[in-house]
N, C-alpha and C positions, 0 to 999 in steps of 0.2 A: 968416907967423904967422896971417896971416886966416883962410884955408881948415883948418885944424886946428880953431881956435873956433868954425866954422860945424860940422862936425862931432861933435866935441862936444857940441855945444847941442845937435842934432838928436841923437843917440843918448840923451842923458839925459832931452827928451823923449821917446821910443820909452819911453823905462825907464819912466817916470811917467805914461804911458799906461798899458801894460799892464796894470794890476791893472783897471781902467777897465773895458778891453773885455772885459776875463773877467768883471766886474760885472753886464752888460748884454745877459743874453743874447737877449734876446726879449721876448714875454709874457709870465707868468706860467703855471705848470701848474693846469690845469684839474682838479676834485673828482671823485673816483668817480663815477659817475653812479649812481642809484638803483636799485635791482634788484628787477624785480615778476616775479613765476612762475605762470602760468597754465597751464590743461590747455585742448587744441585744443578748440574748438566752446563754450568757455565766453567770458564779456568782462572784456577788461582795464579796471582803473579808472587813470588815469594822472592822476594828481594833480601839480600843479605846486606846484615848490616855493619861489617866488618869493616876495616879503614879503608879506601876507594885506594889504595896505592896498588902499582902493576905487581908487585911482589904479594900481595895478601892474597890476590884473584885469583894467583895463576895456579895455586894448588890447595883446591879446598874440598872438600868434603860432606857431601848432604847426609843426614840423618831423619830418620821417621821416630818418634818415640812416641810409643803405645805400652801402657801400664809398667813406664817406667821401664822399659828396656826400648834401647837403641839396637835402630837395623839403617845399616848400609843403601841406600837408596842409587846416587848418583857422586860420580868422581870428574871431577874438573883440574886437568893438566896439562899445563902451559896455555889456557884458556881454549882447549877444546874438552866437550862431555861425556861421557860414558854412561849409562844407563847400565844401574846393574840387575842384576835377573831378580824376578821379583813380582810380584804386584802393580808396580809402580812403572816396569820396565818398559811398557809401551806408550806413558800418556808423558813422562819428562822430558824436557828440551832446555836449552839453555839461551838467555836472550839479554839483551841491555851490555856486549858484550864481557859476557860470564857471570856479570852481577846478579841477576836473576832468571831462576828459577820455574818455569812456568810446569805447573799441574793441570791438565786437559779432562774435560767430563767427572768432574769434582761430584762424588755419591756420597752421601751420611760416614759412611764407615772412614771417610779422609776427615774426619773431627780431629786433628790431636793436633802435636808440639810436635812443629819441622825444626832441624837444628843444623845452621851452616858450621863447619871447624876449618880453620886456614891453619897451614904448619910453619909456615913464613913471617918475620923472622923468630919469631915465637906462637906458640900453641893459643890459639882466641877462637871463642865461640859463640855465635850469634843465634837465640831460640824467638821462633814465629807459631804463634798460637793461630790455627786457621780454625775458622767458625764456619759451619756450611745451615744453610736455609731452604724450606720449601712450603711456600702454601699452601695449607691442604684447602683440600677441591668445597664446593656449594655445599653448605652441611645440608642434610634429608634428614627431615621430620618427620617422624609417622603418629599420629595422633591412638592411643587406645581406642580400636572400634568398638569395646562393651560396654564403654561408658563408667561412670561413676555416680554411685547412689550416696546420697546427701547424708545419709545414716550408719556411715559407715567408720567405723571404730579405729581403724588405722589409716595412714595416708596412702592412697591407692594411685596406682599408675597413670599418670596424665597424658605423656607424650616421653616419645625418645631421639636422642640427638646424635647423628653420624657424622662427624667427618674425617672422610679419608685422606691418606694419603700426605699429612707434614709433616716438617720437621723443623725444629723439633717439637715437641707436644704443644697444642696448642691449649689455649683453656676455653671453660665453655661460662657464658653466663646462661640463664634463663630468666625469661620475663613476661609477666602477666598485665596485659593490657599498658604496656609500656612503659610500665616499671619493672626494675632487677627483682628476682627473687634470691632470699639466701636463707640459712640454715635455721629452719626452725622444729624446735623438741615439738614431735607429733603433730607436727601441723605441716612442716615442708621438709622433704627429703632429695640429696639431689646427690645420685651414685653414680660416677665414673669408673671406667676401665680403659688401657688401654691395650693394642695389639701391635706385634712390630711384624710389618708386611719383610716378606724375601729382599726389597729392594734397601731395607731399613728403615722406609719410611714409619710414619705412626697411623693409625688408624684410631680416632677418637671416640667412644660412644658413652653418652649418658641421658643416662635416665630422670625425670622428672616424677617424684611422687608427691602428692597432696591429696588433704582432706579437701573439701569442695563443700559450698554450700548455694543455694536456690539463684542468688543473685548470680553464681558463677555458671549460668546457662549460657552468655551470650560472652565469655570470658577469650580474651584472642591470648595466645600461648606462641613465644617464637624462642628461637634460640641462638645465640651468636659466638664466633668463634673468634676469639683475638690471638694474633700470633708476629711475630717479628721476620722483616726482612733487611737486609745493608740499607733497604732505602728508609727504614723505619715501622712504626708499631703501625701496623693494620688488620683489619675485620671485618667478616663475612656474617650476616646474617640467613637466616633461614625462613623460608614465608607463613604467617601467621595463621593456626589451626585453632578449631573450635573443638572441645571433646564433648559429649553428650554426660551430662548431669541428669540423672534422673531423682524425681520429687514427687509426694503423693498430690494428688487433689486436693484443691481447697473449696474450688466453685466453679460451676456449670454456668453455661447460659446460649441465649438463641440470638443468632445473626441472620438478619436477611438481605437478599442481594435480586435483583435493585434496593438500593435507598431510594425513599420518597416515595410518590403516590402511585401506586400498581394500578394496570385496568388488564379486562381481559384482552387473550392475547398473549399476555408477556411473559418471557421464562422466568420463573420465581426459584429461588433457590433459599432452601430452610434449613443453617447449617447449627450444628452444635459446635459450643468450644468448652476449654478447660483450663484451667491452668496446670496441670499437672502432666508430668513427664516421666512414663511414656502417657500419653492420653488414657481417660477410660474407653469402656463399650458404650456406644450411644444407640440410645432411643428416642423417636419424637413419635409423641402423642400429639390429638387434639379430641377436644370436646365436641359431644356430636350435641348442636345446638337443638336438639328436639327432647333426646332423651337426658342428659346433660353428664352424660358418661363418656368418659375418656378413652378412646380407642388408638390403638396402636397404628402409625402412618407405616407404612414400607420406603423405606430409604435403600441408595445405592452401599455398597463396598467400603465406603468412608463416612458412611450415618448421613448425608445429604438426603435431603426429601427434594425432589424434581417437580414442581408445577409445570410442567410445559405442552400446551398452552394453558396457563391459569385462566378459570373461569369463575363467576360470583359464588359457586360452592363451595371453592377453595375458601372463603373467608370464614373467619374460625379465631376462636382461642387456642396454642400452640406451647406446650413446653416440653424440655429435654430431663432425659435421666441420665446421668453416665453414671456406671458401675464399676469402682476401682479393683482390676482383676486381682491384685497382690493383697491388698487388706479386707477385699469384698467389700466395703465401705459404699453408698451407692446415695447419690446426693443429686437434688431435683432443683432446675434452672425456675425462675421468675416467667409465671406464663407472659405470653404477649399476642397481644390482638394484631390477627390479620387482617386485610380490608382491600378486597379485589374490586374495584370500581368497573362497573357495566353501567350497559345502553342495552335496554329488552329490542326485539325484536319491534320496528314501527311500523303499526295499521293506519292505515290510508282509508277513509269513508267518504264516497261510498268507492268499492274495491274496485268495479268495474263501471264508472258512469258514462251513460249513453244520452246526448241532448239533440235538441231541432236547434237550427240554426236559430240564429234570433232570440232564445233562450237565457238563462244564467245557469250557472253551476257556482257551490261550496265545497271546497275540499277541506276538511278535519283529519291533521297529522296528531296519531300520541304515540308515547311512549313512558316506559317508566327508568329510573336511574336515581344511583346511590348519591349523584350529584344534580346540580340544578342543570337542568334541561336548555340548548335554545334551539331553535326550530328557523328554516329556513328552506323556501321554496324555489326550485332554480327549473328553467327548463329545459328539458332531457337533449334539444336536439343542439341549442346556443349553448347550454350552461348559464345564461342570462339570470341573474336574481330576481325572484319578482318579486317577492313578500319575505317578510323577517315577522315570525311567529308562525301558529300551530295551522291556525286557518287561512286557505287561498278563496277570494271570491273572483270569478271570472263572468261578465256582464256581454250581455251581446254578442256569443258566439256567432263566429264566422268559421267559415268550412277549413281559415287556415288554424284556426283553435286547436283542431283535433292535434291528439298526438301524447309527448309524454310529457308525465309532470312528475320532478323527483321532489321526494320532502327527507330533509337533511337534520336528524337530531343528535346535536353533538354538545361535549363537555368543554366551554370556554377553560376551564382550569386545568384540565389534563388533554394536551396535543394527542391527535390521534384516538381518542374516544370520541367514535361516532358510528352510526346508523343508519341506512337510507332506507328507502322505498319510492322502489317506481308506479306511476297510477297509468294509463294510457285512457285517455279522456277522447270518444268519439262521438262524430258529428254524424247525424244521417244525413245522405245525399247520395246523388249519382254517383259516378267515377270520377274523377279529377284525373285527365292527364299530364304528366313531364313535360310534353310538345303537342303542338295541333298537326304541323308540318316541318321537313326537313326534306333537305335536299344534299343526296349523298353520292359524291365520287365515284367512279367504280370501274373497275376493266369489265368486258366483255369476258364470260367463263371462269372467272372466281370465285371464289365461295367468302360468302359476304357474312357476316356475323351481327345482324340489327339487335336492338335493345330496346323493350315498351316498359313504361312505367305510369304507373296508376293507382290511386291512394281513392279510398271511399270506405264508408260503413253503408250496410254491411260489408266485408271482403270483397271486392270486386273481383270476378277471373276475365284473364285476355286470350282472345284467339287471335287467327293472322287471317288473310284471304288469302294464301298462298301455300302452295305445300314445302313443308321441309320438316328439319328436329329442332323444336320447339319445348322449353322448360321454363317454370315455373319459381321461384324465389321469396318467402316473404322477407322483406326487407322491415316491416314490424306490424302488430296485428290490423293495420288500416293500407299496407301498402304492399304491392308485390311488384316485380321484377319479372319480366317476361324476357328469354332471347331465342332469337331463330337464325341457324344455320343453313344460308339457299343458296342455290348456283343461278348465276346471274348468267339469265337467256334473253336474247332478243322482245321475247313477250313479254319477260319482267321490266324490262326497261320501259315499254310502252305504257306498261297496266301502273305499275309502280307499287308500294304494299302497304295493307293498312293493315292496323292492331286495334280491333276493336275490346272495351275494357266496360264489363255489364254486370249490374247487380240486380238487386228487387226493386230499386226506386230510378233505374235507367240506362243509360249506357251513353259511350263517347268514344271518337274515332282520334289517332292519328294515324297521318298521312307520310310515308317517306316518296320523296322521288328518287328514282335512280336518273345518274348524267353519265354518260362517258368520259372517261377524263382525256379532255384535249389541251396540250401543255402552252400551247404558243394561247387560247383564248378563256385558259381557264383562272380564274382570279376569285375563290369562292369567297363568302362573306361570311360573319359568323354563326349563321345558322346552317352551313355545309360541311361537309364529313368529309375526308377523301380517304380512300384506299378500303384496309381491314378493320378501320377505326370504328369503336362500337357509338352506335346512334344514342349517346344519353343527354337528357340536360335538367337540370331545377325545375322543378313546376313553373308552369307560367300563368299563374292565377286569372289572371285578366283573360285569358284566351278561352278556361274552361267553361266561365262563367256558370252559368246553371242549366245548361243543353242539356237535352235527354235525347235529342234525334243526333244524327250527321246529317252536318253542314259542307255544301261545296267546297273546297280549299279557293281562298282569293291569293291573285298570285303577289309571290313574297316580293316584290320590285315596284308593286303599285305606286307608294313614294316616291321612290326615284324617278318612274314616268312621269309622275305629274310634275315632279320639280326641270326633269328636261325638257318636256313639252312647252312648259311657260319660259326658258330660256330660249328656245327656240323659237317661239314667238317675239319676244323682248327681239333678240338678233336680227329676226325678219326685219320688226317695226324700224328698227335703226337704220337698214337697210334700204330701207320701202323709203324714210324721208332723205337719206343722203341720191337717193334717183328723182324723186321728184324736185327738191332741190335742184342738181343739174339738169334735168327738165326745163325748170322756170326759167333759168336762165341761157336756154338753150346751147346748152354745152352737149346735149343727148339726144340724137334723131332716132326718131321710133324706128324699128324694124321686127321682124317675125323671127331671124334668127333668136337662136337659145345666148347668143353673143351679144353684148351692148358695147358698140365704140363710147366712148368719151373722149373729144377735143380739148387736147392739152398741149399747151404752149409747148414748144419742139426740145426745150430744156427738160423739160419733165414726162416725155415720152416715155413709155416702155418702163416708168416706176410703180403704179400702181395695181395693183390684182389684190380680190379683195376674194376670201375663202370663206366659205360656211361651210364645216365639216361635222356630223355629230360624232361620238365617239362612245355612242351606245352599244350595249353587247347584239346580237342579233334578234334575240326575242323581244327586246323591247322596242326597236327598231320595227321590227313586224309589228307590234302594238300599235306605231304610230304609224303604219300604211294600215292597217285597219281602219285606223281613223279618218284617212285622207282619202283613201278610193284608192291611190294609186298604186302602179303596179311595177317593182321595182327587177333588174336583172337581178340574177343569180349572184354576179359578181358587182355589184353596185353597193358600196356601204354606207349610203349614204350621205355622199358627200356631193355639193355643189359648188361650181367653179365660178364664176365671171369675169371674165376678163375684157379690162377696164385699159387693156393699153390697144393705141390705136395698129 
């Protein structure tokens, strides 16, 4: 019976233990430790957080703990610090007095559990979890440059995604035209790795695989990096690439540039296209519209065929071949009708017409053109329109008829399709000259530069009466231009020079004079020259009239004479009754003096003096002593005094 009660005993202790030892497990579980977040190359503040009493401060003790073993960092007593040798020994300081902690230029490998220990007045210890942060740099893209064929059996390489330099890892998304891409069996692959640089940062890179099909040609592909800093979750994107998709052909065809209506002229450009990627080989035929067989065009480097300048040969039926070089497959575009719009060449009838004055002439423009034709007559020297249609009639030529006549055949519906022809329509007659006479400026011993002009059918040619270098011009097949270079002598001043201008039906002079230029009495008019200025002017129709001799020059002032001449009469007349007047009333006693008194009350003495001056140039002045007999001094300009006071 003993050994049964010893047992017993011992099992119901056992029982009454048990709750015991399941009581008693150990220590005590230790507090979350404090969580501080700092970005690399900044400094952590590591504050303890033991009781703030002067006795806990004054002797405490830093620890680093890395994989779970503690090392000695920093000793704090009687609140000044000691850095101990280490890692650590250069970047700790002590601040907040003693209370914390400061860690300087904070790198990845300061990731762990800092741990304060005070020995006062009992053993306590305070653990700080420091988190360190860095964003890695602009991820770089680089897009596969061999492209991706649409037939292809696995998911093949897209684009790859770098970024350097976080921490810690950041993650990557990918996205196709602005949507996330994720994991899909044989259809999207997406392979990360990473690298830990010397500094411990991370270096990210992955890779983007997919299969790809025809629509994913124009497909934009980016990549983004999401990563965390103390101030919160942020992300960096990468800028959006296109990878090349290649696809066979489906269908050819022909583009032309310009759109709308061609003429010739214009650069035409005959381009092939495809849908398929890479392109095929291009060919452009066209049909030769005679034998109705299809000949090969020569295009540039990129299959373009060049019309430049396109002319009405060019127009044609046009189609493309391209040949798929990978499957040899070879597939023919829808022909398409080309249409170079022209204007032929326009004949004028008759080509060279020759009339008498007095006369009519018809002029008949044609032409031919892919479009409606309109026709318009203008003349060549105004531009002036004369007629709208084919046919000009011109009635009763006169000598100024001759000349040119343009006829204008152009396409109302396409700008810039048009065609001219010029006619030159001549009159027969003598010479017509620019001037009959002029009157030209000049120094003594300069070499003077005159100018003849004369228009007639036939050609009239001009000679000079004077010697010098003298040349010839036609200015158009009815007119020439004559000039002569002469040294102005004494004799030429005298003689003065003419250009006579002769054909088979007659001849006609003009006449220049030379003057001396005198500055105080020279005042020329508009038919005077002065100096090296060349002698030209517009015909003067009315002057040539229809002479065939030389005629005298009448002098260029004769108007003016006659209009002074009768003022100076009129002046006399006024003059002649305000004397006889005073006569009648005997206020005027006759005498043989060139002086006439007039008696005037003694208030009015010495006020009146009556002037008749003319104020004619000297030649004309000489005109009017020709007329009179009389004979005037040298220095006498013809002026008359009388003097009317007594």
């Amino acid at each position: 019976m003993g050994l049964p009660r010893l047992v017993c005993a011992f099992l119901l202790a056992a029982c009454c233990c048990c709750p015991r030892v399941a009581g008693v497990p150990g220590e005590a579980e230790q507090p979350a430790p404090e969580l501080v977040e700092v970005e690399v190359g900044s400094t952590a503040l590591l504050k303890c957080g033991l009781s703030q009493s002067q006795g806990n401060l004054s002797h405490v003790d830093w620890f680093s703990v890395h994989k779970e073993k503690r090392t000695l960092i920093f000793r704090v007593r009687q609140g000044q610090g000691q850095s101990e040798p280490g890692e650590y020994e250069q970047r700790l300081s002590l601040q907040d007095r003693g209370a914390t902690l400061a860690l300087t230029q904070v790198t990845p490998q300061d990731e762990r559990i800092f741990l304060c220990q005070g020995k006062r007045p009992r053993s306590q210890e305070y653990r700080i979890q420091l988190r360190v942060y860095k964003a890695p740099e602009e991820p770089n893209i680089q897009v596969n440059p061999l492209g991706i064929p649409v037939n292809s059996k696995e998911p093949e390489e897209v684009a790859t995604c770098v970024g350097r330099n976080g921490y810690p890892i950041p993650q990557v998304i990918w996205y196709k035209n602005g949507r996330p891409l994720k994991e899909e069996k044989n259809r999207v692959h997406i392979q990360s790795s990473q690298t830990v640089e010397s500094s411990g940062l991370y270096t990210l890179q992955s890779i983007l695989k997919a299969q790809l099909v025809k629509e994913d040609k124009d497909a934009q592909f980016y990549c983004e990096l999401n990563y965390r800093l103390p101030s919160g979750n942020h992300m960096k994107e990468s800028r959006e690439v296109t990878v090349p998709v290649f696809y066979p052909t489906e269908k050819v065809w022909l583009e032309v540039e310009p759109v709308g209506m061609l003429k010739e002229g214009d650069r035409v450009e005959i381009r092939c296209l495809a849908d398929g990627n890479p392109p095929p080989h291009f060919s452009i035929s066209k049909q030769n519209p005679s034998t109705r067989e299809v000949e090969e065009e020569t295009t540039n480097d990129n299959g373009v065929l060049v019309l430049e300048p396109a002319r009405k040969e060019h127009s044609g039926r046009y189609e493309c071949q391209g040949l798929d070089l990978d499957t040899m497959i070879s597939l023919l575009s829808e022909p398409q009708e080309l249409l170079v719009n022209y204007v032929s060449d326009v004949r004028v009838s008759p080509a060279a017409p020759e009339r008498q004055e007095g006369s009519s002439l018809t002029l008949t423009c044609e032409a031919e053109s892919s479009q409606d034709l309109e026709f318009q007559w203008l003349r060549e020297e105004t531009g002036q329109v004369l007629e709208r249609g084919p046919v000009l009639q011109l009635h009763d030529l006169k000598r100024e008829a001759g000349g040119g006549y343009r006829c204008v055949a152009s396409v109302p519906s396409i700008p810039g399709l048009n065609r001219t022809q010029l006619v030159n329509v001549a009159i027969f007659g003598p010479p017509w000259m620019a001037f009959k006479e002029r009157k030209v400026w000049v120094k003594e011993n300069m070499v003077l530069n005159l100018s003849c002009e004369a228009s007639g059918h036939p050609r009239p040619t001009i000679s000079w009466n004077v010697n010098g270098t003298a040349s010839e011009q036609d200015q158009d097949p009815q007119r020439v231009l004559s000039t002569l270079n002469v040294l102005v002598t004494p004799e030429l001043l005298e003689t003065g020079v003419e250009c006579t201008a002769s054909d088979d039906l007659g001849k006609n002079t003009s006449i220049l004079f030379l003057e001396l230029v005198n500055l105080t009495t020279l005042t020329p008019d508009s038919n005077t020259t002065t100096g090296l200025s060349t002698s030209t002017a517009s015909p003067h129709t009315r002057a040539n009239s229809t002479s065939t001799e030389r005629k005298l020059p009448e002098p260029e002032s004769r108007g003016v004479v006659i209009v002074a001449v009768i003022v100076c009469i009129l002046v006399l007349a006024v003059l002649g009754a305000v004397l006889y007047f005073l006569y009648k009333k005997g206020k005027l006693p006759c005498r043989r003096s060139g002086k006439q008194e007039i008696t005037l009350p003694p208030s009015r003495k010495s006020e009146l003096v009556v002037e008749v001056k003319s104020d004619k140039l000297p030649e004309e002045m000489g005109l009017l002593q020709g007329s009179s007999g009389d004979k005037r001094a040298p220095g006498d300009q013809g002026e008359k005094y009388i003097d009317l006071r007594h």
